[in-house]
C-alpha positions in Angstrom: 0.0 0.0 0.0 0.9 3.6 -1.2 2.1 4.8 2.5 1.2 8.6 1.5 -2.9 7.0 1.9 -4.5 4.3 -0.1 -3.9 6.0 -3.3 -2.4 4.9 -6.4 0.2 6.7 -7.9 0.4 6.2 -12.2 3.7 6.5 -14.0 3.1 7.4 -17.3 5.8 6.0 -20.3 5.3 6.2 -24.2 8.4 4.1 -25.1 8.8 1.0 -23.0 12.3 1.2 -22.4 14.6 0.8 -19.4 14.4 4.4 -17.3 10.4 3.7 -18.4 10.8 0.3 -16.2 13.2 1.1 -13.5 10.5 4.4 -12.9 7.6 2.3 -11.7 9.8 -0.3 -10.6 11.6 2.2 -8.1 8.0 3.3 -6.9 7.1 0.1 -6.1 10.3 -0.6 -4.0 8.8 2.5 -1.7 5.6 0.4 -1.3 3.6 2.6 -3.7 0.9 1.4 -5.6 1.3 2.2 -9.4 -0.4 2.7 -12.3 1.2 2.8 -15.3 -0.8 4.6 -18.2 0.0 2.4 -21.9 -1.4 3.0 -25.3 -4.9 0.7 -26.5 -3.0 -2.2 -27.9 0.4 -2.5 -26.5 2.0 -5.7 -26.3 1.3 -7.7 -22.8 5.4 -9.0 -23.4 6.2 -5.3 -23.0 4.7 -4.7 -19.7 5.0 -8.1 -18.3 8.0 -6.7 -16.1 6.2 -3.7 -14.8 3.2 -6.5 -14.4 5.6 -9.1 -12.4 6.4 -6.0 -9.5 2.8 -5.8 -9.1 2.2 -2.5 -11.2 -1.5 -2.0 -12.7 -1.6 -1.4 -16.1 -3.9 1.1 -17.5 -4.6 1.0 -21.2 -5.6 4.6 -22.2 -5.7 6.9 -25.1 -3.6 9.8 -24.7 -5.9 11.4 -27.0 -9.1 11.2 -24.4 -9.0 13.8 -21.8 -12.0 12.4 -19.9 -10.7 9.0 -19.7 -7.1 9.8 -18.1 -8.9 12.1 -16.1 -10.9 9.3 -14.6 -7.3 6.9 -14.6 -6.4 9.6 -12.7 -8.8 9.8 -10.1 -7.2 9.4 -6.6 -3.6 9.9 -7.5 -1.0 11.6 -5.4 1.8 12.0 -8.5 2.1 12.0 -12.2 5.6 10.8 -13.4 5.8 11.4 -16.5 8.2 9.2 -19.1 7.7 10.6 -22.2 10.0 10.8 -25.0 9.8 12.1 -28.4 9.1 15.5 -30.6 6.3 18.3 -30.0 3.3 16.7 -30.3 4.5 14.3 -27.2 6.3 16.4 -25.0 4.0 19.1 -25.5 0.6 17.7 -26.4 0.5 14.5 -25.3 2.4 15.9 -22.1 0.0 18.3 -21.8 -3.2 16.4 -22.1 -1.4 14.5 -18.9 -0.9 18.1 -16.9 -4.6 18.7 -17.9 -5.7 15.3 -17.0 -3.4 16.0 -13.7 -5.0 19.5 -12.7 -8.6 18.3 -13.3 -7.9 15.2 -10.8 -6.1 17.5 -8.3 -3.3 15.4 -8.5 -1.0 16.6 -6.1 2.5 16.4 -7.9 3.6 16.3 -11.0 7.0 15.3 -12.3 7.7 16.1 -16.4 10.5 13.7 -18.4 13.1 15.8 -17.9 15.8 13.9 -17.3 18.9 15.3 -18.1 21.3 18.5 -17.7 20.7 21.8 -16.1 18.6 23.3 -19.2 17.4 26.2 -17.1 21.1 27.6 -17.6 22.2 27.1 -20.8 20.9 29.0 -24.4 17.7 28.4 -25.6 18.0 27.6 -29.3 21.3 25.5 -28.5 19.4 21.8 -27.6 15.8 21.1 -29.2 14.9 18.3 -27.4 15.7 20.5 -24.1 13.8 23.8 -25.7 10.9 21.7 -25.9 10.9 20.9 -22.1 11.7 24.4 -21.2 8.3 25.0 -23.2 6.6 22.8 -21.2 7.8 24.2 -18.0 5.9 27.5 -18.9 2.7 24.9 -19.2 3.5 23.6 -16.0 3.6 27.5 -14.1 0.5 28.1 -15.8 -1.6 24.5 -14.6 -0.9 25.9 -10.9 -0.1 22.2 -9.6 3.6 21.7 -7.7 5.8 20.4 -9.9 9.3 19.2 -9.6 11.8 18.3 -12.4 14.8 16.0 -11.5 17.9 17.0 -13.3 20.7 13.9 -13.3 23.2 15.4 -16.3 23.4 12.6 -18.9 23.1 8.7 -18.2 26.1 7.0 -17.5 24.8 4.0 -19.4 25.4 6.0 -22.9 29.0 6.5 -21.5 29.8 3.0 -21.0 28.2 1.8 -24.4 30.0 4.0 -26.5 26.6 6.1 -27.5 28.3 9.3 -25.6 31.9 9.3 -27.7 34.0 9.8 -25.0 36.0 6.5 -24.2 38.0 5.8 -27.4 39.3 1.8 -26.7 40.6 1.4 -30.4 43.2 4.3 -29.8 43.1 4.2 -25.7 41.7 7.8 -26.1 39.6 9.9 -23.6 38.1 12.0 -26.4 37.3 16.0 -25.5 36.2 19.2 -26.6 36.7 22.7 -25.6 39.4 22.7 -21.8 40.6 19.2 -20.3 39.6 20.2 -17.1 35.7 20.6 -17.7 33.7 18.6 -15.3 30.9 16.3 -16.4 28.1 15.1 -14.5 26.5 11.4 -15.1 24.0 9.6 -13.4 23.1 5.9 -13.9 19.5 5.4 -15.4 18.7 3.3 -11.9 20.0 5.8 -9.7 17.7 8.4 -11.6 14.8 6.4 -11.2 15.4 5.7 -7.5 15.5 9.7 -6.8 12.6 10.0 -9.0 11.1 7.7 -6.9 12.0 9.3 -3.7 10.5 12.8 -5.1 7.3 11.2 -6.2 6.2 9.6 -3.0 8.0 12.9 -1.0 5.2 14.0 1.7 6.6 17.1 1.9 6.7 19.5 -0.8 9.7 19.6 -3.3 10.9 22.5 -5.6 10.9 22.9 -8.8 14.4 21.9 -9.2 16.6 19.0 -7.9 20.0 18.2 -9.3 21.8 14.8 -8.8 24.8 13.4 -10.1 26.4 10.0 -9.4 29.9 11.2 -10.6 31.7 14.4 -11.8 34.7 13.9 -13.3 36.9 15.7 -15.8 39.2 14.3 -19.1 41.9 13.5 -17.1 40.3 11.9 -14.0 38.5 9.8 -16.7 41.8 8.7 -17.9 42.8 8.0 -14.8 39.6 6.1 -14.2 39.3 3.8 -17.0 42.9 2.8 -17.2 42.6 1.7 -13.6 39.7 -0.9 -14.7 41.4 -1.2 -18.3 45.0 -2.2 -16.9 46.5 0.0 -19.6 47.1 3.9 -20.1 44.3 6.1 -21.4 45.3 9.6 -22.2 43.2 12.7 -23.2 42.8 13.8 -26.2 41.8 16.9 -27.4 39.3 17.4 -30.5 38.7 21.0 -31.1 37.4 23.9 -28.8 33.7 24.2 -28.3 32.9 26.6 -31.2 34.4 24.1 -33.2 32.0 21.7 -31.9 29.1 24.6 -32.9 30.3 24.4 -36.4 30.6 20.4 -36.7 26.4 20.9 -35.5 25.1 23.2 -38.0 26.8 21.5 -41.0 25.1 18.2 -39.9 21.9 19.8 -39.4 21.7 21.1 -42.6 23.4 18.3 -44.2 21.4 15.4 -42.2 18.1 17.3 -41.6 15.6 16.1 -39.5 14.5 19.2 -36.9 10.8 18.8 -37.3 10.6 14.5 -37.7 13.9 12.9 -35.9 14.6 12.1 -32.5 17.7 11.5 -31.9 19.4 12.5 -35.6 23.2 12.6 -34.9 23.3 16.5 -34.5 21.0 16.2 -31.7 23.9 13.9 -29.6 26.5 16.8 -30.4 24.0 19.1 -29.0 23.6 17.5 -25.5 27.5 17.0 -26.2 27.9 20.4 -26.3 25.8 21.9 -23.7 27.7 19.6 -21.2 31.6 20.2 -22.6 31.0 24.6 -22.4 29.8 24.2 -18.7 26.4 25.9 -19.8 24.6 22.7 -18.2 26.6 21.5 -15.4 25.0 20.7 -12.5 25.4 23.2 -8.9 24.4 22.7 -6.3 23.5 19.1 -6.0 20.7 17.6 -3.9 22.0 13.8 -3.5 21.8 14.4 -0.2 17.9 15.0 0.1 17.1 11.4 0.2 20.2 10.0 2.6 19.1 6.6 2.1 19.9 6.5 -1.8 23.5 5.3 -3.1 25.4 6.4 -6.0 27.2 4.3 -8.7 30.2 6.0 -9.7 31.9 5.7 -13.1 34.4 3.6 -12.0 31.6 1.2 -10.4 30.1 1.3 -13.8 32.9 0.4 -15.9 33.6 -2.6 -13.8 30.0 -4.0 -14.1 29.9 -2.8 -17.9 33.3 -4.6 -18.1 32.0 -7.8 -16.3 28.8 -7.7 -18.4 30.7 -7.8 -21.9 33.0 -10.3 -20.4 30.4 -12.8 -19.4 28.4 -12.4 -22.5 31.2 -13.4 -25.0 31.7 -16.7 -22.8 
């Protein structure tokens, strides 16, 4: 049972994948009761996870105000998952904040996600303009909303997605000055501080930052070779206007600002926000919820490591 009263609490993803698992999955470790919202029709093999931790599933259209107002009905928090262009993390986001405010939902948390967008230049990210948007939405609904802030995944750093750890040349790839601090947070550690806000019974700001490390080139050097067992070095790329340039001759050569999610460009542009400092994250609020734990990058690479080792045996 939901400990904030006998209420359920619905977690709302579009895209089934993993920080739209771990959410729920992290509310249901804090003994809330969940609902998560799907579209009509989505696979029962998709949800059967969310299904096995004892999460309802709700099959609603995003389209029908009156129905997710009635799914609604009795909810402390909206967590919100969502991923994609305008019409989802404006309208479809929005019909949720309607949905929220007509159910006098007490809290709602947007799918934010990522660096410190309230510093850095609108026009510079448009994934992150549109969520600024939809923070002027949220001011206007009059419901308290909170928007957790964890830098970028630490996952896309140990994959390879964020181009930072070169193994062919034993590279620490960088942009702009050596020294630059970065903030990452693993997807699980996100969803457990989402979790923790969500289920909060006392009221939250707008804002919380968290990251599980901060490191610069050089301590990431340091880092990996220690879990490598050979020498990593920095390497520099180009200053951050540089990087600028490289983003407008592949948006205009690759296309794609009205219909792609993630076009290449778009990477560059998260890329870029971090490496000028224009997102970092300060102050941080780990410490809000003392009984949370955070993986560092050096944790990570060993499981990533172990992972890849045990999968080619």
């Amino acid at each position: 049972m939901y400990r904030m009263r006998s209420r359920s609490l619905p977690c709302l993803p579009s895209l089934v994948s993993k920080i739209t698992i771990l959410l729920p999955c992290s509310l249901r470790k804090r003994n809330a009761a969940v609902k998560a919202i799907v579209r009509p029709g989505t696979a029962t093999a998709r949800t059967q996870k969310l299904r096995d931790s004892g999460v309802i599933i709700a099959e609603v259209d995003y389209n029908n105000l009156p129905a997710l107002t009635e799914t609604f009905q009795g909810a402390t928090a909206v967590v919100s998952a969502l991923q994609g262009l305008r019409d989802v993390m404006i309208g479809t986001q929005g019909a949720l904040l309607k949905a929220a405010v007509a159910s006098k939902v007490q809290r709602f948390i947007p799918s934010d996600y990522s660096l410190d967008f309230t510093k850095t230049k609108p026009g510079t990210n448009r994934n992150l303009d549109l969520r600024r948007e939809f923070h002027v939405e949220l001011d206007k609904s009059g419901i308290q909303w909170t928007s957790v802030l964890n830098g970028g995944f630490m996952e896309l750093l140990l994959s390879g997605d964020l181009p930072i750890i070169n193994d062919a040349w034993h590279r620490i790839i960088y942009f702009g000055s050596v020294d630059q601090v970065l903030d990452l947070t693993t997807m699980v550690d996100t969803a457990a501080y989402t979790a923790a806000v969500a289920t909060d019974p006392h009221p939250t700001p707008k804002f919380l930052r968290i990251a599980g490390d901060k490191f610069g080139s050089k301590d990431l050097a340091v880092t990996v070779s220690k879990v490598r067992g050979r020498e990593y070095t920095p390497m520099w790329m180009g200053n951050v206007a540089f990087l600028k340039v490289m983003i407008k001759l592949m948006k205009f050569v690759i296309g794609g600002e009205k219909t792609k999610l993630l076009p290449p460009w778009q990477g560059l542009q998260y890329l870029e926000n971090m490496v000028s400092g224009a997102g970092t994250l300060d102050p941080l609020d780990n410490d809000r919820y003392p009984e949370l734990t955070w993986t560092t990058v050096e944790a990570g690479l060993k499981e990533a490591d172990a992972q890849k080792t045990k999968k080619t045996k």
